[in-house]
C-alpha positions in Angstrom: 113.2 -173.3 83.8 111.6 -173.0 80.4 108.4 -170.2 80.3 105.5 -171.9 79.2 103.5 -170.3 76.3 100.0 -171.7 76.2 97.7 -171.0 73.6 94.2 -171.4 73.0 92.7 -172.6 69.6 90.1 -169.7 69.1 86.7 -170.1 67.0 87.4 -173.7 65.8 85.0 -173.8 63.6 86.7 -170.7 61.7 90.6 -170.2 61.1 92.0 -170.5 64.3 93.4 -173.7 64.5 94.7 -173.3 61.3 96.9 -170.4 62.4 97.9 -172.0 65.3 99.2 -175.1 63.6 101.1 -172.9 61.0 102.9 -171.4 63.7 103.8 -174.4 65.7 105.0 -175.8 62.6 106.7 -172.5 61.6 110.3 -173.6 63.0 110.1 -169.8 64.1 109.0 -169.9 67.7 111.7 -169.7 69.9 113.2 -172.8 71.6 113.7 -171.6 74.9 110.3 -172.0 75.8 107.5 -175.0 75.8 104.2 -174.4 74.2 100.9 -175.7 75.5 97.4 -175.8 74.4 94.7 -174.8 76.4 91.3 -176.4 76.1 91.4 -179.5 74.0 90.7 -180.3 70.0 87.1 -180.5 69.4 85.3 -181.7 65.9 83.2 -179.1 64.9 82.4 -178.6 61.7 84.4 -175.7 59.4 83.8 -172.7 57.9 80.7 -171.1 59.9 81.1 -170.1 63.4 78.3 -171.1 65.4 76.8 -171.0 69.0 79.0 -174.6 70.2 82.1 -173.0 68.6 81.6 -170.4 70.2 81.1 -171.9 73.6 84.2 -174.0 73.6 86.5 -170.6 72.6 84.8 -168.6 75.3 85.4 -172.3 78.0 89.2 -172.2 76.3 89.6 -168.4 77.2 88.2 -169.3 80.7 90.9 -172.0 81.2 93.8 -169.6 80.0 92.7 -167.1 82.4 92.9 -169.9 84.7 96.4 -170.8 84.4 97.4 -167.4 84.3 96.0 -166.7 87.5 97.4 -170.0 89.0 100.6 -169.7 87.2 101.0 -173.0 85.1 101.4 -170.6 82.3 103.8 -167.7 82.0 102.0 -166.0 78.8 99.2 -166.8 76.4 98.9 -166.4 72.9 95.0 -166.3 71.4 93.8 -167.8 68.1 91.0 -165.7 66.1 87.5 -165.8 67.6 84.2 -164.8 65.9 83.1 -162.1 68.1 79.5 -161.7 66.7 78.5 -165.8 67.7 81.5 -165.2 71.0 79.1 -162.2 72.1 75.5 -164.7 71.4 77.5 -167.0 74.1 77.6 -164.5 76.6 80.7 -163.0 76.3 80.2 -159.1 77.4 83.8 -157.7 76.2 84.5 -155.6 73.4 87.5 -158.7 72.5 90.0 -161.1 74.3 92.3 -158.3 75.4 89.3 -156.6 77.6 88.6 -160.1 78.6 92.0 -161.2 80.3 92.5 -157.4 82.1 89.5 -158.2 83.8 89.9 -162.2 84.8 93.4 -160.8 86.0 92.3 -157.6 87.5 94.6 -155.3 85.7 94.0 -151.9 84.4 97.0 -151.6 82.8 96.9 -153.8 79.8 97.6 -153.3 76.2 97.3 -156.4 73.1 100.1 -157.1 70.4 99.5 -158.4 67.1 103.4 -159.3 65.5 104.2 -160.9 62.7 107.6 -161.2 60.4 108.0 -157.4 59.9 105.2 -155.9 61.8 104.2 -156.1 65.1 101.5 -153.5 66.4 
């Protein structure tokens, strides 16, 4: 059985959805695993984060957490978020990381930001 990846689409009123897309379309992901998007597409306007943006990341992080717990995903990958107009939605963690350790009730987490030649 294939892992399913889902990711969420971030502030979509700033650049993540545009980073997602690039690396769907990347031909780099591996194939060995199906990719799902959590939340849905909404029409917001671009270029300033703002309090529905926000709202609909924070909803989108709620869901992935959801399918973690439940197990419809296997792993999820996070798009940028604003975290000055997340925060004005009522978001109370320091970023998504914090965020996902405590939804899953883990104290042993750590994030992982990798690209072509770095991965930190």
């Amino acid at each position: 059985m294939k892992p399913v990846i889902g990711y969420t689409l971030g502030d979509q009123s700033g650049i993540g959805p545009e980073v997602i897309s690039a690396a769907l379309a990347s031909g780099e992901l591996p194939e060995g695993s199906e990719y799902r998007l959590i939340g849905k597409r909404e029409n917001l306007p671009l270029g300033r984060p703002n309090a529905e943006s926000a709202k609909h990341a924070f909803d989108h992080l709620e869901q992935a957490a959801h399918a973690l717990r439940e197990g419809t995903v296997d792993a999820v990958v996070t798009a940028p978020v604003c975290k000055e107009t997340l925060h004005e939605a009522g978001f109370r963690w320091p970023g998504q990381t914090e965020f996902f350790a405590e939804r899953l009730e883990t104290d042993n987490y750590a994030m992982c930001l990798t690209g072509k030649r770095l991965t930190v």
